[in-house]
VMD Tcl script that draws the C-alpha trace (Angstrom):
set ca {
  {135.85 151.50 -26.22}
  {138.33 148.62 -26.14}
  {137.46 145.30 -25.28}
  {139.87 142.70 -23.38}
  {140.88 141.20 -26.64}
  {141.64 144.85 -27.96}
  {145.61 146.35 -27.76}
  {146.91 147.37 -24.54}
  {147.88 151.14 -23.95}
  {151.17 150.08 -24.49}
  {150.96 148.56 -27.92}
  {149.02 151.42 -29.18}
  {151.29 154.20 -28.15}
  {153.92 152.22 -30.35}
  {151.36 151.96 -32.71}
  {151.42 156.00 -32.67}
  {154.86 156.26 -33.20}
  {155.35 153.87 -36.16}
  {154.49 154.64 -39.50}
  {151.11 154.25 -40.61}
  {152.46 150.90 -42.32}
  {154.22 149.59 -39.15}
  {151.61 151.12 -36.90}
  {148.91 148.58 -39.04}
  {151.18 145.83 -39.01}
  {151.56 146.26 -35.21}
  {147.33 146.62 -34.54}
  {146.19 144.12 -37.22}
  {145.76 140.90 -35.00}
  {144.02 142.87 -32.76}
  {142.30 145.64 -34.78}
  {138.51 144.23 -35.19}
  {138.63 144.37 -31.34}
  {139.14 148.15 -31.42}
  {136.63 151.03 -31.97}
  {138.63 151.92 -35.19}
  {137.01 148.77 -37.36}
  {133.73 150.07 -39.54}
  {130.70 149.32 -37.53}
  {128.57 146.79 -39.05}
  {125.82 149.50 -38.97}
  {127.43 151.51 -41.65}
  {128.21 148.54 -44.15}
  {125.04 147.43 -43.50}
  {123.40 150.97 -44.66}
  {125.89 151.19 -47.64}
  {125.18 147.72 -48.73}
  {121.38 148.22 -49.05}
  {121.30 151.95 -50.60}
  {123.96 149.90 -53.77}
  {121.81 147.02 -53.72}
  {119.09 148.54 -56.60}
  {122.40 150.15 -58.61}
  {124.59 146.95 -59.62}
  {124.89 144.22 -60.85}
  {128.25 144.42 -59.94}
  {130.37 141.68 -61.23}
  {134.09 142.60 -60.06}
  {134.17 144.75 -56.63}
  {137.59 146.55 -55.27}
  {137.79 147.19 -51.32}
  {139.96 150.52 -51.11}
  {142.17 150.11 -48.26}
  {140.91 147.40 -46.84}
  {142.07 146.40 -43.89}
  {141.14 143.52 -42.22}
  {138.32 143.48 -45.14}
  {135.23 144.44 -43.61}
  {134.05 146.18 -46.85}
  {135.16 142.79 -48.82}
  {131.69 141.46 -47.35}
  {129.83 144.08 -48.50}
  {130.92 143.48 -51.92}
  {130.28 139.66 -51.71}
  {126.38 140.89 -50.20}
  {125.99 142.72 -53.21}
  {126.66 139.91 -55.60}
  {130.02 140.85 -57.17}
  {131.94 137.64 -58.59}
  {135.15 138.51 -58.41}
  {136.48 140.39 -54.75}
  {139.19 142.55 -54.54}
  {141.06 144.52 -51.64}
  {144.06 146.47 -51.71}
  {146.29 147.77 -48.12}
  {149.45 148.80 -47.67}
  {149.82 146.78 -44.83}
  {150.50 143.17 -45.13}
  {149.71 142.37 -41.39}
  {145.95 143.66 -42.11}
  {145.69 141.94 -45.51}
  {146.84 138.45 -43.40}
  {144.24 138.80 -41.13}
  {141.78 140.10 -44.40}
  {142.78 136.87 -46.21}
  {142.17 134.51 -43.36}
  {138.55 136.09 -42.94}
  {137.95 135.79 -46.62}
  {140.01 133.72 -48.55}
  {138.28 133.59 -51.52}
  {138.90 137.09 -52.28}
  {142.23 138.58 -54.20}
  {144.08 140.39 -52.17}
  {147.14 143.01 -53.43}
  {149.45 144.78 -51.20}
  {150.07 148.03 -53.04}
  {149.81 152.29 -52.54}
  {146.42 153.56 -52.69}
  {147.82 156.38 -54.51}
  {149.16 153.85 -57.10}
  {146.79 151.54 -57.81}
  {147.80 148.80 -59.98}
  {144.45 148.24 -62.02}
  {142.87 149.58 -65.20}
  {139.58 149.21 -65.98}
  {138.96 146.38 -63.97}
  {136.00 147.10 -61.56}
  {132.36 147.72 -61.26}
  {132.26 149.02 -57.94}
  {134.75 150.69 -55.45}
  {133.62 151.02 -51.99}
  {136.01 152.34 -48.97}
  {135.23 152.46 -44.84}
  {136.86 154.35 -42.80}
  {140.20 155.13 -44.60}
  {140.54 158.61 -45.52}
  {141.79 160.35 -43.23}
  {145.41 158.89 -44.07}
  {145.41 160.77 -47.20}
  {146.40 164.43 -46.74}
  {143.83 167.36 -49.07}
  {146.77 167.48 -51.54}
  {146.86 163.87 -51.88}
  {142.96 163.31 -52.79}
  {143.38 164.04 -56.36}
  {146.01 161.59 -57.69}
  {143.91 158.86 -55.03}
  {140.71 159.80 -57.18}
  {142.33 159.64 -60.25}
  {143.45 156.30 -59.26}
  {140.11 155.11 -58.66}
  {138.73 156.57 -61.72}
  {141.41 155.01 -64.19}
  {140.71 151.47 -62.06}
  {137.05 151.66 -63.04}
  {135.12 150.84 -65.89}
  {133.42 153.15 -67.97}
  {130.10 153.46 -65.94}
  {131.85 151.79 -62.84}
  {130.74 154.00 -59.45}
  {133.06 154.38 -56.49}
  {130.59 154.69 -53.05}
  {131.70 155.84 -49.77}
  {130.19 157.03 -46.78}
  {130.08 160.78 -45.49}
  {128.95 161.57 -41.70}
  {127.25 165.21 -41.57}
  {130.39 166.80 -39.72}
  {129.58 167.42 -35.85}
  {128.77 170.99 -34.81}
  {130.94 173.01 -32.43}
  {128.55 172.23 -29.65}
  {129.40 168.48 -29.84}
  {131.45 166.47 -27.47}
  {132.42 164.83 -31.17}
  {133.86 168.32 -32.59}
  {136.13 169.02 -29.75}
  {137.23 165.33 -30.12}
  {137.79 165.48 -33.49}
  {139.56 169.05 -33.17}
  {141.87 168.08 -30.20}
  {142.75 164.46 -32.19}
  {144.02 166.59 -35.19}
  {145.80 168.83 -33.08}
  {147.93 166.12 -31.22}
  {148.38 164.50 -34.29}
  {150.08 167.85 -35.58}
  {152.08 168.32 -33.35}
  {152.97 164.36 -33.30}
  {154.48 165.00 -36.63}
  {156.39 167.76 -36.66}
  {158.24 166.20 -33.47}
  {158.29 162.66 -34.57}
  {159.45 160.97 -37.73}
  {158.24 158.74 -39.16}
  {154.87 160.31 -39.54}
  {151.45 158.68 -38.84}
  {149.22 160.49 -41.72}
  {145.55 160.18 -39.26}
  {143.40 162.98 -39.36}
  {139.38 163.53 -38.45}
  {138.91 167.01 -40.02}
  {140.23 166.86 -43.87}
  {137.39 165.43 -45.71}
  {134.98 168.10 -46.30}
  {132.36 167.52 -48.40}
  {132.32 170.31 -50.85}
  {136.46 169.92 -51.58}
  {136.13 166.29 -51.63}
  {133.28 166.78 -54.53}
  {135.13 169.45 -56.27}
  {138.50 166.91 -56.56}
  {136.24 163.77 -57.78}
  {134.61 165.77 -60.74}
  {137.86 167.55 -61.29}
  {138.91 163.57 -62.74}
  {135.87 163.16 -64.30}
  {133.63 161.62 -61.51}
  {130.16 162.30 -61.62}
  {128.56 162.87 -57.93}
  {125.54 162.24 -56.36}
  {124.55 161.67 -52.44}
  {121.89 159.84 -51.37}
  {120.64 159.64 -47.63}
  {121.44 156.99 -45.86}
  {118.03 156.97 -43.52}
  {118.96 154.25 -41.00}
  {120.92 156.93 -39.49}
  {117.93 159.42 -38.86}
  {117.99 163.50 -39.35}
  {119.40 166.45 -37.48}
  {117.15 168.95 -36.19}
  {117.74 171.00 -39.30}
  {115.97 167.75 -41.15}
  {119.48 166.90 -43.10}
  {120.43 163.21 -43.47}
  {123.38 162.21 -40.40}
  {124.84 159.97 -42.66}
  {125.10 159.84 -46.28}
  {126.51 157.50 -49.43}
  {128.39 159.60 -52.03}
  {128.09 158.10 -55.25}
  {130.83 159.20 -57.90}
  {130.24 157.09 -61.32}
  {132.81 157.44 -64.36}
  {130.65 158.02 -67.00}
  {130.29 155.44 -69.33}
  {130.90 157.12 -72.38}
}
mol new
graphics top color blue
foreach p $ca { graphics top sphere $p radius 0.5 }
foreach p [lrange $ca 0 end-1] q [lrange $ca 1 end] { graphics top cylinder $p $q radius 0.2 }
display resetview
């Protein structure tokens, strides 16, 4: 999973037992060597399926990291590039890989933008944001949009209980549990608190409108639903 460049054992178990601020700080230099960066494959997919629905002419990276979705944004034409992190090790190593693009170190659940973007895209982020938290990050998003500006994200069909992935993902959020209530400061990570049909719900609730569209370069389960698919929540443009 790690390659030779990637963090030791060490590094990431102080990593664990930072804050998620100081645990990004710590892994930035070293983070696009880990399993934890966005595969290409998925900003590839999410690229293409927004590539009919722009033009887009300003793009915001939510929580960008080391700004892997800041290319997607630049594929897709938009002129002016933003991402926003908390963490000011990942947006050094963001602005050295594109340095043409603004970069702002602020709260994802205070954005400091109104009305100033086409397109929002995010990879990979969410699960720092606890279920009471989603609301005040969508409304964020929405008020940082312009009218008719759509916010695009990814959404993996959740693995079923016969999966090597759903025990994963079950015994991850359970060490993380009990990581925080015996450790402080706590590192907000979890795999299992983005459902689909509450994460819907809480982006109409601030006005989104939502649509999904399969993303097919991921293929079908046997049940013939998509793996993979791009939710699409646009702020209307009345």
């Amino acid at each position: 999973m790690f390659t030779s460049k990637g963090p030791t054992l060490r590094e990431l178990t102080v990593q664990a037992l930072s804050s998620v601020e100081r645990g990004y700080d710590l892994l930035a230099p070293k983070f696009d060597h880990t399993p934890f960066r966005t595969p290409d494959r998925f900003l590839d997919a999410t690229a293409a399926a927004l590539r009919a629905r722009g033009p887009f002419g300003a793009g915001l990276d939510l929580c960008c990291g080391t700004g892997a979705g800041l290319g997607v944004l630049r594929e897709l034409g938009a002129e002016r590039v933003t991402g926003v992190d908390l963490s000011a090790g990942m947006l050094a190593e963001a602005r050295a890989a594109h340095p043409a693009a603004e970069l702002v170190r602020a709260d994802a659940l205070a954005l400091p933008f109104r009305g100033a973007f086409d397109l929002a895209v995010s990879f990979g982020a969410f699960g720092h944001f606890l279920p009471e938290q989603r609301p005040r990050l969508f409304a964020g998003v929405y008020r940082a949009l312009r009218p008719g500006g759509l916010f695009a994200f990814p959404v993996g069909a959740p693995p079923g209980p016969a999966t090597p992935a759903y025990w994963a993902a079950l015994g991850f959020d359970g060490a993380m549990r009990v990581r925080n209530a015996l450790w402080r400061p706590p590192f907000v990570m979890y795999y299992r608190t983005w459902p689909l049909g509450p994460v819907r719900a809480d982006l109409e609730a601030v006005g989104f409108e939502v649509s999904l569209t399969p993303l097919e370069a991921f293929g079908r389960r046997a049940d013939n639903t998509p793996r993979c698919r791009l939710l699409l929540a646009r702020r209307p443009a009345a």
